[in-house]
Structures are given as C-alpha cells and as structure tokens.
BALOTI-318823 format. One record per residue: residue in three letters; x, y, z of N, C-alpha, C, O in turn. Coordinates in steps of 0.001 Angstrom, whole numbers, plus 500000, padded with zeros to 6 digits. Last residue first. Layout:
<atoms>
+-----+--------+--------+--------+--------+--------+--------+--------+--------+--------+--------+--------+--------+
! res !    n_X !    n_Y !    n_Z !   ca_X !   ca_Y !   ca_Z !    c_X !    c_Y !    c_Z !    o_X !    o_Y !    o_Z !
+-----+--------+--------+--------+--------+--------+--------+--------+--------+--------+--------+--------+--------+
! ALA !      X !      Y !      Z !      X !      Y !      Z !      X !      Y !      Z !      X !      Y !      Z !
...
+-----+--------+--------+--------+--------+--------+--------+--------+--------+--------+--------+--------+--------+
</atoms>
This chain:
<atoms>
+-----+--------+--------+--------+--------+--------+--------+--------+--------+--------+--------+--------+--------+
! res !    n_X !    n_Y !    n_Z !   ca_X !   ca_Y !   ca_Z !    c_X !    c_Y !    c_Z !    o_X !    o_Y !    o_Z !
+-----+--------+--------+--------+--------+--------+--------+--------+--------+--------+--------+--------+--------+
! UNK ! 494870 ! 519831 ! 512236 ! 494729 ! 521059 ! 511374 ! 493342 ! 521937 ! 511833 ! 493049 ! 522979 ! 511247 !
! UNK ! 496144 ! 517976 ! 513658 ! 496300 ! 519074 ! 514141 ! 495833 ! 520563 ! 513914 ! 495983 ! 521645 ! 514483 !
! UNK ! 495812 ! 515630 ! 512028 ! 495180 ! 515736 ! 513619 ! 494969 ! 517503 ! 514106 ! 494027 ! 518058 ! 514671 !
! UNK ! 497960 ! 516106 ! 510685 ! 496712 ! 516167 ! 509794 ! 495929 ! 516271 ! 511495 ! 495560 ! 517394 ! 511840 !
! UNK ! 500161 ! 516063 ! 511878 ! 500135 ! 517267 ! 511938 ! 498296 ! 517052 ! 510850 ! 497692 ! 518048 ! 510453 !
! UNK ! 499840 ! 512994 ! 512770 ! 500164 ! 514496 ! 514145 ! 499337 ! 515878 ! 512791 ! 498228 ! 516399 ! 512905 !
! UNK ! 500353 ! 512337 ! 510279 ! 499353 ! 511880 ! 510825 ! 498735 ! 512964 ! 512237 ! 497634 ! 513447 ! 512504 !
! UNK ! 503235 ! 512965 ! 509403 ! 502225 ! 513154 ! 508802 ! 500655 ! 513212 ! 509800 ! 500013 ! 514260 ! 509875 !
! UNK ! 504080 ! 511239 ! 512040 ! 504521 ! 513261 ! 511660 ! 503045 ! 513692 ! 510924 ! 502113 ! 514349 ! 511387 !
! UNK ! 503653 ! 509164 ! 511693 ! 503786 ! 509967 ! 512755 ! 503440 ! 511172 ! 512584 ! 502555 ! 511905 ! 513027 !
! UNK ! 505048 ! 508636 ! 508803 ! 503755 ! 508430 ! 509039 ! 503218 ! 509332 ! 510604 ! 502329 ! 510169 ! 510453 !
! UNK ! 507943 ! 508601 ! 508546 ! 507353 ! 509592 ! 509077 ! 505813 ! 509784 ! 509052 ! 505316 ! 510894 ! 509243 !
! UNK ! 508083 ! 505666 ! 508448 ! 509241 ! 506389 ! 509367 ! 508305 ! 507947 ! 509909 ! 508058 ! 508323 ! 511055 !
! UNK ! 506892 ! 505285 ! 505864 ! 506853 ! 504774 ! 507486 ! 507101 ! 505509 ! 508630 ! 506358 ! 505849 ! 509550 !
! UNK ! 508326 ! 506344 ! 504373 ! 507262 ! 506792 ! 504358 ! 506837 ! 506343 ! 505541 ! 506357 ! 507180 ! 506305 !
! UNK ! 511298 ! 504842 ! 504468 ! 511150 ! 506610 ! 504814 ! 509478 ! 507111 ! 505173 ! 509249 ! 508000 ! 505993 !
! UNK ! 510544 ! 502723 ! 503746 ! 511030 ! 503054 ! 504874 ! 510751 ! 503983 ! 505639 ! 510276 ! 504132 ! 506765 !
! UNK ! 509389 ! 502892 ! 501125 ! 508744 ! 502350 ! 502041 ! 508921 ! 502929 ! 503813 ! 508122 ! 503309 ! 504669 !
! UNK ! 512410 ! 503849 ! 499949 ! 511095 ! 504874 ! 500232 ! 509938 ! 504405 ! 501431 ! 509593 ! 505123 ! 502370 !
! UNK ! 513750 ! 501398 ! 500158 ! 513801 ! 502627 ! 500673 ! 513117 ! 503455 ! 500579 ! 513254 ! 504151 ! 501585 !
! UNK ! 512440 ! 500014 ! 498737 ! 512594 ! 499541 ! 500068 ! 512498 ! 501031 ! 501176 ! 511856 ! 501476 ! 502128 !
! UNK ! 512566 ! 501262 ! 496205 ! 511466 ! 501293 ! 497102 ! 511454 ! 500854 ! 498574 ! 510651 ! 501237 ! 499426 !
! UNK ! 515368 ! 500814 ! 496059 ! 514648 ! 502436 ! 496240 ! 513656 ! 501894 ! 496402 ! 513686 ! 502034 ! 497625 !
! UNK ! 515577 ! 498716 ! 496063 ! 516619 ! 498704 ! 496919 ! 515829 ! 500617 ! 496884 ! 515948 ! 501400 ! 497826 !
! UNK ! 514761 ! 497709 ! 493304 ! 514100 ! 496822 ! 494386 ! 514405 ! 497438 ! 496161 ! 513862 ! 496996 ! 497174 !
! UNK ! 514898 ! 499888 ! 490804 ! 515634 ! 498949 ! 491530 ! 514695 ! 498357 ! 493262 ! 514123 ! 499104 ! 494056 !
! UNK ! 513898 ! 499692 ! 487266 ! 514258 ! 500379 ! 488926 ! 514865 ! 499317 ! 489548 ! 515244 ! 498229 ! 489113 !
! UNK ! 513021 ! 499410 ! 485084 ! 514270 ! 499500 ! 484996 ! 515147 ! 499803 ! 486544 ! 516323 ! 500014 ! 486841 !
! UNK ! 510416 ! 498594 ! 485546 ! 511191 ! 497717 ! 485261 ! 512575 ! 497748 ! 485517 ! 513283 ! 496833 ! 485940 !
! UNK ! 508333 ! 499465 ! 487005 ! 508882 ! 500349 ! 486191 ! 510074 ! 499478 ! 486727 ! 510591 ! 499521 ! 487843 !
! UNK ! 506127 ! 498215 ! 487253 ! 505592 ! 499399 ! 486184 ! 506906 ! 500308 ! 486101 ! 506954 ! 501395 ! 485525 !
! UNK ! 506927 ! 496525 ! 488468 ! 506514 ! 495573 ! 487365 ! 506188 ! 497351 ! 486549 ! 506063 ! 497469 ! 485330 !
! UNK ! 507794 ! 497510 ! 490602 ! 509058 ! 497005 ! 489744 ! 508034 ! 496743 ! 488121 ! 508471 ! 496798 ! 486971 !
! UNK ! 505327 ! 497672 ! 491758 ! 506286 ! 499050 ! 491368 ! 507385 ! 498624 ! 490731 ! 508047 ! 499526 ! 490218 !
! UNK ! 504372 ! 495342 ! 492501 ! 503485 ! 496125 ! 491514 ! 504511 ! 497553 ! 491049 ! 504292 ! 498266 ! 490070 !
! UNK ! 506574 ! 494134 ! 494372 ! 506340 ! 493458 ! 492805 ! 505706 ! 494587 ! 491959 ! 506226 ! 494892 ! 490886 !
! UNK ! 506390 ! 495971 ! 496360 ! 507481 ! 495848 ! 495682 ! 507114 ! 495022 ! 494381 ! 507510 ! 495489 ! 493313 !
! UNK ! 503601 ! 495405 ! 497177 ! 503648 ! 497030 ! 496492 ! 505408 ! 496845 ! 496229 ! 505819 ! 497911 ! 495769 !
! UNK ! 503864 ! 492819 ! 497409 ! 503300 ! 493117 ! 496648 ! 503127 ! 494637 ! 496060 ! 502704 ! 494997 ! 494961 !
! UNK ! 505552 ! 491998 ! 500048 ! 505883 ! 492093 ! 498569 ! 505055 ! 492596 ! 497643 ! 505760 ! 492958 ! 496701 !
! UNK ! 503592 ! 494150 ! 501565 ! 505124 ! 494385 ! 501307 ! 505482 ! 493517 ! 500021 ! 505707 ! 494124 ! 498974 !
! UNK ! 501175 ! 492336 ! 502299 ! 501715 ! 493452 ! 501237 ! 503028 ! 494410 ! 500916 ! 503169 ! 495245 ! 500023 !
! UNK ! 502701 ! 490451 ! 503527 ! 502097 ! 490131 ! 502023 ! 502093 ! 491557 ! 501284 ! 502645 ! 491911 ! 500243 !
! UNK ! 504679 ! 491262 ! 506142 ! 503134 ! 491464 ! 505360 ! 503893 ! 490817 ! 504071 ! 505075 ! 490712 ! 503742 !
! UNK ! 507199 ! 491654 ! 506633 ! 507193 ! 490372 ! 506470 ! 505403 ! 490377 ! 506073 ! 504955 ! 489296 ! 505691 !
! UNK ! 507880 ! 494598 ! 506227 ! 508613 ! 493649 ! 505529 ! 507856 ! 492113 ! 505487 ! 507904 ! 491445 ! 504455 !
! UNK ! 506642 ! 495718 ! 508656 ! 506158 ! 496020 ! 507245 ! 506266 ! 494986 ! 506484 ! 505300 ! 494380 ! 506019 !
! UNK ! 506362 ! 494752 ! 511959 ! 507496 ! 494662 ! 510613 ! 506291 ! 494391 ! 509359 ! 505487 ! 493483 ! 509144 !
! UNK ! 505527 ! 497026 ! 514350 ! 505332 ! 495659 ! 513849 ! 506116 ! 495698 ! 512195 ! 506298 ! 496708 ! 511516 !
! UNK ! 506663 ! 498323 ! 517474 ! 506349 ! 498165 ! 515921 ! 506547 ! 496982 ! 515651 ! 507246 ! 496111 ! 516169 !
! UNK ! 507879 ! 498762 ! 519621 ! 506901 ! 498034 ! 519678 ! 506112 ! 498165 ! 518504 ! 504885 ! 498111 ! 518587 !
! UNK ! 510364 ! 500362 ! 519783 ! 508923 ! 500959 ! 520090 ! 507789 ! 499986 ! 519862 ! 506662 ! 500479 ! 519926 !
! UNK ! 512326 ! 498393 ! 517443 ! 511781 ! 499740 ! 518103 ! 510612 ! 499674 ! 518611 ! 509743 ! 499006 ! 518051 !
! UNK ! 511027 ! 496818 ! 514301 ! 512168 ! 497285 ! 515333 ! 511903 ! 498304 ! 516472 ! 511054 ! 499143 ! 516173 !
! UNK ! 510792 ! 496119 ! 512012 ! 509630 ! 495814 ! 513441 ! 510580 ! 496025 ! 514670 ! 510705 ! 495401 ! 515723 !
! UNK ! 511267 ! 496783 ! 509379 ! 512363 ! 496233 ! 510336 ! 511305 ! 495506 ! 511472 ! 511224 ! 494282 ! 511574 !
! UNK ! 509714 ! 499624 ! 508627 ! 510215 ! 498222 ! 507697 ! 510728 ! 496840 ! 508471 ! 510436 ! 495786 ! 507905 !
! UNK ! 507517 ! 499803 ! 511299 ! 508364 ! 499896 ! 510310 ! 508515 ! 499000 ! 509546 ! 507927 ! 497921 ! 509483 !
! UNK ! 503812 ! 500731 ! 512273 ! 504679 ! 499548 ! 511258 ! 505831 ! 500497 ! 511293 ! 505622 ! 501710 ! 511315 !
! UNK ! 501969 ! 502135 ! 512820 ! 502461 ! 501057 ! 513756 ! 503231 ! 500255 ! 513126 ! 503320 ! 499068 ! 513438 !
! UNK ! 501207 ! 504296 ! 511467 ! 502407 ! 504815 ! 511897 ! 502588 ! 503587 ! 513066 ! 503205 ! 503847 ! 514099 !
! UNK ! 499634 ! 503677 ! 509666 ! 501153 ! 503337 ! 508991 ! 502095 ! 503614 ! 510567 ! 503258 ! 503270 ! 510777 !
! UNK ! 497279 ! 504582 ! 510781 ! 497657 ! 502943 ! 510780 ! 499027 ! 502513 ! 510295 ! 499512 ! 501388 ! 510421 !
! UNK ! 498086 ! 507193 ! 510118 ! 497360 ! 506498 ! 511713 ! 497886 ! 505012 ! 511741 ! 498675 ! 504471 ! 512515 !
! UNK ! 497882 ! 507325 ! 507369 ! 498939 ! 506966 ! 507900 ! 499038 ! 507445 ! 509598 ! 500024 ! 507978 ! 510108 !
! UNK ! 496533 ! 504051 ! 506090 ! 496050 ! 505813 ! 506562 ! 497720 ! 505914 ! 507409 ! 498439 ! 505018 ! 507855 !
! UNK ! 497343 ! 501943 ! 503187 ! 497145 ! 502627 ! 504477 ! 497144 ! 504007 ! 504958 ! 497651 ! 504956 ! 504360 !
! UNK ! 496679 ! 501592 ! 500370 ! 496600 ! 500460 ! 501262 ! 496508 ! 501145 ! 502965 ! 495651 ! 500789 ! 503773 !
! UNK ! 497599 ! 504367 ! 499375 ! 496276 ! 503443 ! 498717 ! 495838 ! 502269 ! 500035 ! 494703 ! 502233 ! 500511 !
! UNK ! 499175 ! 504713 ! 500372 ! 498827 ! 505796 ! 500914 ! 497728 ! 505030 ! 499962 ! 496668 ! 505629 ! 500150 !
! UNK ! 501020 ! 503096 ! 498797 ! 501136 ! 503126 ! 500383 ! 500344 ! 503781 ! 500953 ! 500449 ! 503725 ! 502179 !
! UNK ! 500823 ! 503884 ! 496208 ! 500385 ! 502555 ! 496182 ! 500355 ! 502410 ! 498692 ! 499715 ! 501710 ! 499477 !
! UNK ! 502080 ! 506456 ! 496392 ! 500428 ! 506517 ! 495788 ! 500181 ! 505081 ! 495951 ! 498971 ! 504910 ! 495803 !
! UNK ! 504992 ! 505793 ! 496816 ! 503810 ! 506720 ! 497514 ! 502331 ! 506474 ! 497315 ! 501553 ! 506318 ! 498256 !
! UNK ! 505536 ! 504302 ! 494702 ! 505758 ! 503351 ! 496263 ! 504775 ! 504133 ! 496958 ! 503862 ! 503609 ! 497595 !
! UNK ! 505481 ! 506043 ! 492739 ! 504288 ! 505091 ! 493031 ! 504063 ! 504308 ! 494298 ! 503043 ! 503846 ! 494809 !
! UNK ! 507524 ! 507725 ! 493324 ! 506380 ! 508374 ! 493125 ! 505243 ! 507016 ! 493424 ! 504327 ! 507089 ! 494243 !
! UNK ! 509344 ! 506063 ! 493118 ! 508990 ! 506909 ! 494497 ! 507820 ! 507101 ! 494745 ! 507135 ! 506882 ! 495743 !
! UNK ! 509596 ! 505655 ! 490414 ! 509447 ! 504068 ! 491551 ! 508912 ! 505115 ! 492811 ! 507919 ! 504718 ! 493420 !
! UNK ! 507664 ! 507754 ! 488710 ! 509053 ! 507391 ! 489065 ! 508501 ! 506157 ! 490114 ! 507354 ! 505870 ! 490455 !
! UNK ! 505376 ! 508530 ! 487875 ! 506188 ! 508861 ! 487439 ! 507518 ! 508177 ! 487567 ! 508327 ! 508069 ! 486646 !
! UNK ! 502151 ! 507615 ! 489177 ! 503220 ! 507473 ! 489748 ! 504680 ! 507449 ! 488446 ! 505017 ! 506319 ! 488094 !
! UNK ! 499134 ! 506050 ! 489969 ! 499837 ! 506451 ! 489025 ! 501591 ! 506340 ! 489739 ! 502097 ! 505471 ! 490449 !
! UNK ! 496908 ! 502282 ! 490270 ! 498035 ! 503569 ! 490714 ! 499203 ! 504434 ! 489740 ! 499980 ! 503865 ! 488973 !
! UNK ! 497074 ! 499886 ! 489698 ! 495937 ! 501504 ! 488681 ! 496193 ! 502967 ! 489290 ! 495891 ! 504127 ! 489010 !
! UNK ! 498096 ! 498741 ! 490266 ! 498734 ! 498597 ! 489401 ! 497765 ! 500029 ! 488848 ! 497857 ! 500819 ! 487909 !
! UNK ! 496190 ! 497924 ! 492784 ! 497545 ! 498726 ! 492915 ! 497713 ! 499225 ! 491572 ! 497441 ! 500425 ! 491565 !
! UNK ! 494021 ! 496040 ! 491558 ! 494364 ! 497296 ! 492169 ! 495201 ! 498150 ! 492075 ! 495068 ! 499134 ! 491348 !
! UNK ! 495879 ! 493919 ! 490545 ! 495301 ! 494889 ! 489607 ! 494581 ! 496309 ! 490135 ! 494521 ! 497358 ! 489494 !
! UNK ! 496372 ! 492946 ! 493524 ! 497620 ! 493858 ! 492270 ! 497166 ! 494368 ! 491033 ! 497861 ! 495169 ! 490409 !
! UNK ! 493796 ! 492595 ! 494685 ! 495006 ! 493587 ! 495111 ! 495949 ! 494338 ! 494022 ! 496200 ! 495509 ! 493737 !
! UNK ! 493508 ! 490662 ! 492601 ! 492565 ! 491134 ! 492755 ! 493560 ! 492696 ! 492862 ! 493923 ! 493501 ! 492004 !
! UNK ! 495787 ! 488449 ! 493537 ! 495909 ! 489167 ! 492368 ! 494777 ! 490374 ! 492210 ! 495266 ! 491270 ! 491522 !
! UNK ! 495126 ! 488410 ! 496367 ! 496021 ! 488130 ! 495978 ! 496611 ! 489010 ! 494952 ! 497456 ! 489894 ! 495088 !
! UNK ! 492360 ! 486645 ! 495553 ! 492478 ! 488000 ! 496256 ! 493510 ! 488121 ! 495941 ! 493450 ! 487981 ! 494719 !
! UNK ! 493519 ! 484265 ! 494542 ! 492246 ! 484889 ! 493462 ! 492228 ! 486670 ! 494338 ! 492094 ! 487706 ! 493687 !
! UNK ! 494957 ! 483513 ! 496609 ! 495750 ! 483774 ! 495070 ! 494980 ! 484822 ! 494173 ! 495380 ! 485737 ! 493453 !
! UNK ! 494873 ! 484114 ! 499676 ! 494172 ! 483564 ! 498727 ! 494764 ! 484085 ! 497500 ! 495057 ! 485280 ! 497511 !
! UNK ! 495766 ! 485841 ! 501218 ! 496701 ! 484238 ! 501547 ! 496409 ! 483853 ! 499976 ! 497255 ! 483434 ! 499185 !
! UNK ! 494985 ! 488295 ! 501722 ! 495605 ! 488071 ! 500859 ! 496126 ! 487318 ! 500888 ! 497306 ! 487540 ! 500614 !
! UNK ! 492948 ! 488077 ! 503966 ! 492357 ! 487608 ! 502684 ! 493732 ! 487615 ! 501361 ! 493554 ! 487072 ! 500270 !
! UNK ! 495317 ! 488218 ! 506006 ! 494242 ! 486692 ! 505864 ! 493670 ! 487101 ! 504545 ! 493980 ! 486232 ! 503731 !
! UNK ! 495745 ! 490772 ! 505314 ! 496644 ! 489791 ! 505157 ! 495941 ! 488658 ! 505027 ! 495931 ! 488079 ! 503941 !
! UNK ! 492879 ! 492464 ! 505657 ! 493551 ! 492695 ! 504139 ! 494466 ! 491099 ! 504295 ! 494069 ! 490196 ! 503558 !
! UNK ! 493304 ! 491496 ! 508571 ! 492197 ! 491063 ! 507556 ! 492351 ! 490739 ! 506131 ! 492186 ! 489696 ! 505498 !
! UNK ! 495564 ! 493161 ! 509381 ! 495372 ! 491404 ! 509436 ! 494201 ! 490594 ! 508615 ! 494210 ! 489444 ! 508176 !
! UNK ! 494902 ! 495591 ! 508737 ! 495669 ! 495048 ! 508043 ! 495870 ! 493916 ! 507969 ! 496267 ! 493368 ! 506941 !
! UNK ! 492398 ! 495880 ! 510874 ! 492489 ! 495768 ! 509475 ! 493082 ! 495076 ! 508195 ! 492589 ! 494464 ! 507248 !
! UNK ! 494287 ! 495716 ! 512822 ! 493110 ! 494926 ! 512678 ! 492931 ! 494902 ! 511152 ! 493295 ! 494001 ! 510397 !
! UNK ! 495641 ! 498228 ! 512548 ! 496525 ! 496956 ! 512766 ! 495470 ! 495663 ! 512397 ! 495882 ! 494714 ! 511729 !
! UNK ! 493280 ! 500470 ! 510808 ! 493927 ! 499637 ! 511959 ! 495048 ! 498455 ! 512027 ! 494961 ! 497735 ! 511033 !
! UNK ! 492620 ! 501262 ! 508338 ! 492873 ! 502099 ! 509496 ! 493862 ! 501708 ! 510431 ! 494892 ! 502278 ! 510788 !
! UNK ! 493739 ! 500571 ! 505510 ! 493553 ! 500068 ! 506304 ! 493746 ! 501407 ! 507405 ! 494630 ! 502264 ! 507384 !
! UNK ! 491471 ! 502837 ! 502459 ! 493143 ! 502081 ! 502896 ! 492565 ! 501660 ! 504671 ! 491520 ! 502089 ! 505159 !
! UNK ! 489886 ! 499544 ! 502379 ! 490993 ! 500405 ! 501912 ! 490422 ! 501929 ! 502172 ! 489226 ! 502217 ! 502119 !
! UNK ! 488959 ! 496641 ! 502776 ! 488328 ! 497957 ! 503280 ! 489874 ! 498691 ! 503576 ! 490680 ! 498534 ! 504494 !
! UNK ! 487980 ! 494672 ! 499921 ! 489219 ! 494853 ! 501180 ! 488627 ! 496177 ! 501325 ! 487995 ! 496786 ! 500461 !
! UNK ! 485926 ! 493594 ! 498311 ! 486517 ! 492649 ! 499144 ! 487932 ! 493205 ! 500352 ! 488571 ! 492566 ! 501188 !
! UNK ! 484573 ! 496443 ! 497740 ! 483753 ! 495057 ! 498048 ! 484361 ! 494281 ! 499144 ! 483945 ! 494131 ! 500293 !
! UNK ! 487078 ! 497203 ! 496340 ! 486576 ! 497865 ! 497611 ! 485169 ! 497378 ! 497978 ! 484581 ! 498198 ! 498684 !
! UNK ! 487095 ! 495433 ! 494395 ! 487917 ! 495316 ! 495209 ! 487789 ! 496440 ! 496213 ! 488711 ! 496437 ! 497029 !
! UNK ! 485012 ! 496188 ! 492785 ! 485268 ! 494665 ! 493129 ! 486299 ! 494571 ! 494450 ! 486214 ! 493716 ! 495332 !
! UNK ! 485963 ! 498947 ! 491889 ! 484142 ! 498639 ! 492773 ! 484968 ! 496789 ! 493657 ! 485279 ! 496549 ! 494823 !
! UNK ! 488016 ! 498716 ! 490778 ! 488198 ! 499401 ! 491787 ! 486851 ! 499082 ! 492545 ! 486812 ! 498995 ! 493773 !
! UNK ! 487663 ! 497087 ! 488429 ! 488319 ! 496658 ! 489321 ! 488369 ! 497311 ! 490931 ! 488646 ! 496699 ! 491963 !
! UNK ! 485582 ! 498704 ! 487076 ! 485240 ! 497426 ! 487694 ! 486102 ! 496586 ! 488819 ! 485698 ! 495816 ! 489690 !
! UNK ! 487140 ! 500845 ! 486861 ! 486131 ! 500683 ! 487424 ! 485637 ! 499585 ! 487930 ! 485283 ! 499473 ! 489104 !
! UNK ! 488814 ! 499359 ! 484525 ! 489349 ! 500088 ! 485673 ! 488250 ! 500121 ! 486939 ! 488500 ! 499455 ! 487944 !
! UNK ! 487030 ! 498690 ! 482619 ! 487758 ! 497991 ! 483579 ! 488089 ! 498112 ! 484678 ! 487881 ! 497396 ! 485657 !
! UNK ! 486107 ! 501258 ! 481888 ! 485283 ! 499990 ! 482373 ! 485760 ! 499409 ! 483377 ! 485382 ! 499396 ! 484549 !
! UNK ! 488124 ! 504258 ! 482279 ! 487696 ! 502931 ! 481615 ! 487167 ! 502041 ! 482792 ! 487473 ! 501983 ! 483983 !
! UNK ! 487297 ! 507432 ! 483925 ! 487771 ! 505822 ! 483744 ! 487374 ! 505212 ! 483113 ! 486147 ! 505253 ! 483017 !
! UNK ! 485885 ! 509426 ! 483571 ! 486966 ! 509368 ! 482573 ! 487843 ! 507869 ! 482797 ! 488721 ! 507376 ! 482090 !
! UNK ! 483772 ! 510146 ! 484539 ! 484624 ! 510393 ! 485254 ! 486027 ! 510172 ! 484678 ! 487074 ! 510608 ! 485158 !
! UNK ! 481717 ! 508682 ! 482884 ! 481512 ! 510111 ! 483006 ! 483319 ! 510991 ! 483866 ! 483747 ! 512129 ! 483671 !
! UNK ! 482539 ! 506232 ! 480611 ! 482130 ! 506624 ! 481938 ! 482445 ! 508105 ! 482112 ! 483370 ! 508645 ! 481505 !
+-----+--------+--------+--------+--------+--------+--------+--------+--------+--------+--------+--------+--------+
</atoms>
C-alpha cells in the first residue's frame, strides 16, 4: 500500500471506523462505542485497533490510544473517579479496561498503576487542552 501500511493494518482500521465513530465527540457517543463494546466480536475489533497505536513507553501509548478513542471536548466530561463537577467515571467504561489491557499487553514489563495514572492526568487536563485548541 502506497502509505506504507500493511494490509492488515488497513483492513483493521477501514473495519473499525465502519463500526465505531472515532475518536468519540460526545458523552453520546461514548455510550454507543460502550453498548457496541458489550459484544466480544466488537470488543476485540477495538483492541486490534488500539494495539496499532504507537507509543515508546506505557505513557506514550496511554496517550496515542486516549486521543485515538476521544476528542478532548469529550474527554473533558470524564474523570478517572466521576468525582466532582458532575463528571462521569472513566474507570467504570469498557474502555478503560481496555486501553489498560492494550498498553500492558505492548509493554509487559509496566505497571497497571502508570497508566492509571497517566489516564488521570490526561483527563484532568483535557479542559485546558481543548480551551486552548478553541482558542487558536
């Protein structure tokens, strides 16, 4: 392929921007992405997604796999917690485990306890991010 992806790859990325409308704008959205990720066959679809995400370090990918799934307009109604301000909890989505499974699984030796924590952090300042892209 002209763009330097393999087949596969491609195929996975067409198939699955078919079945989920990435990254999620809305709270709406994300309930959609969730109802279709009940299903096992979606489910996994998602994680061969993700998994085509780059990313050097656990940080590095928690980033490029969060900023794959959501705008961060739409990040900025979630924390980790659902704490505060009438946020909704990151943690208990489907995709919360799943950008923790797809970042352990590419980098084994990490820890479950830095992506949490990055998740967090990226949340946290979705706001910011989002203000100052508004702003440009």
């Amino acid at each position: 392929m002209s763009n330097g992806e393999s087949k596969p790859q491609s195929t996975i990325r067409q198939t699955c921007s078919e079945h989920f409308i990435l990254p999620a704008k809305s709270v709406a959205e994300v309930c959609d992405i969730e109802e279709k990720l009940q299903l096992s066959a979606s489910r996994q679809l998602m994680i061969s997604r993700l998994q085509q995400c780059g990313g050097r370090s656990q940080n590095d990918t928690t980033t490029l796999i969060l900023r794959t799934l959501l705008t961060d307009h739409c990040a900025s109604n979630y924390n980790l917690e659902g704490r505060n301000s009438g946020k909704h909890a990151f943690k208990d989505l489907i995709m919360f485990s799943i950008v923790l499974d797809v970042t352990i699984m590419k980098h084994p030796t990490g820890s479950e306890d830095v992506v949490r924590c990055r998740i967090k952090n990226w949340l946290r300042l979705a706001p910011t991010r989002d203000k100052y892209k508004n702003n440009k």
